[in-house]
C-alpha positions in Angstrom: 47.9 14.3 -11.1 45.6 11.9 -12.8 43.3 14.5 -14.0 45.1 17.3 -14.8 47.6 15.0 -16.7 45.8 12.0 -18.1 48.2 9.6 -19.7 45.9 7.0 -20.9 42.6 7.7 -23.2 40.4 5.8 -20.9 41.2 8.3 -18.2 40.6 11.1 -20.7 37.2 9.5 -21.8 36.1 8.7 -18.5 36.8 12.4 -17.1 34.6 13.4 -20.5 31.9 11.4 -19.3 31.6 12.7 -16.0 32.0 16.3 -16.8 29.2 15.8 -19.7 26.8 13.9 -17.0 27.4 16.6 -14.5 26.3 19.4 -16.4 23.6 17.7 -18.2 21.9 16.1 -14.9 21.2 19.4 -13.3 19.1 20.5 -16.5 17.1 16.9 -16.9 16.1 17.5 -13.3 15.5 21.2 -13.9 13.3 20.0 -16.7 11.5 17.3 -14.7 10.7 19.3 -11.8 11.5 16.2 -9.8 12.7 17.8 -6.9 9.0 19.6 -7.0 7.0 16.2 -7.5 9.2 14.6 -4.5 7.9 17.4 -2.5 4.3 17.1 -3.6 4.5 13.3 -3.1 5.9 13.4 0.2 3.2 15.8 1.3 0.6 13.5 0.3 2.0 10.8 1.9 2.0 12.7 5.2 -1.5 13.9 4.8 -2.4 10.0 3.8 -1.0 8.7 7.0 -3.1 11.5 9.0 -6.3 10.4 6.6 -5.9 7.1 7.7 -5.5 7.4 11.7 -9.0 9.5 11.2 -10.5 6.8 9.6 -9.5 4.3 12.1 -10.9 6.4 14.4 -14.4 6.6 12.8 -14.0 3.0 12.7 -14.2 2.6 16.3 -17.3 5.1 16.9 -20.2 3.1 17.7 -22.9 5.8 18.4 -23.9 7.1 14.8 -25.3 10.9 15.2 -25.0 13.9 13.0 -21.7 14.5 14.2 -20.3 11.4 13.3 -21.9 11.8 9.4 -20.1 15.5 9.5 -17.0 14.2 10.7 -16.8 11.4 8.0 -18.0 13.3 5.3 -15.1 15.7 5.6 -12.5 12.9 6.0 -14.3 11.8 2.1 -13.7 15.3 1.0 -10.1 15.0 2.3 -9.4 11.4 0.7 -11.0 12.6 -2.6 -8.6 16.1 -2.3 -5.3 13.9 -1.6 -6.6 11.1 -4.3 -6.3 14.1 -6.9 -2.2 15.2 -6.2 -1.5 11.4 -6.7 1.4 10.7 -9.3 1.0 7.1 -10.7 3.9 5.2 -10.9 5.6 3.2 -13.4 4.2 -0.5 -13.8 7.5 -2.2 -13.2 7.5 -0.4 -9.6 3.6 -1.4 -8.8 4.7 -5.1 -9.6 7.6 -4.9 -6.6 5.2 -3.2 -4.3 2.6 -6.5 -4.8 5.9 -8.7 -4.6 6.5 -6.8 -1.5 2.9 -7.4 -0.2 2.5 -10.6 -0.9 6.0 -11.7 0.8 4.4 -10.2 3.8 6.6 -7.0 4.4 3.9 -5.3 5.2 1.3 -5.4 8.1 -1.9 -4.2 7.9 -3.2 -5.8 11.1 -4.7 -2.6 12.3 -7.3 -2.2 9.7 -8.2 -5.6 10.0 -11.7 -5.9 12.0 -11.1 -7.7 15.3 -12.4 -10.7 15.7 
């Protein structure tokens, strides 16, 4: 009854609003491409994860032959590949990631060397 019948102008305004944000969002994210970008960036961050399990693997080798040098020259070429779909993010997001870090949310005891 409320909107089909609005008695008071903040109801009218209101239901203004939200028809105006709903078809306008659609086209800002059309125009964006976000939906495209979130794809890309989730991608990379799969391929990242893999990039880094190699890498800890060449970590551990401890006999150094040709087949080691093959192996981590195409995890490099890999790296360098993903390095070149990254999308930077805004400053103000970077400083809440270090905030993050620093507070100790994250754990990066498995590339630390053992002692």
């Amino acid at each position: 009854m409320v909107l089909t019948n609005p008695s008071t102008l903040i109801v009218k305004y209101l239901i203004a609003l939200s028809a105006f944000i709903a078809g306008v969002l659609p086209s800002i994210f059309s125009a964006l491409k976000i939906e495209a970008k979130i794809e890309i960036l989730d991608n990379a961050a799969s391929k990242y994860k893999i990039m880094q399990g190699r890498f800890r693997r060449l970590r551990t080798i401890t006999i150094y032959n040709d087949s080691f040098e093959e192996d981590f020259n195409k995890a490099i070429e890999n790296l360098e590949e993903l390095k070149s779909v990254s999308l930077t993010a805004p400053e103000r997001y970077f400083i809440k990631a270090q905030k993050k870090i620093k507070k100790g949310d994250y754990n990066f005891t498995a590339d630390e060397k053992n002692v």
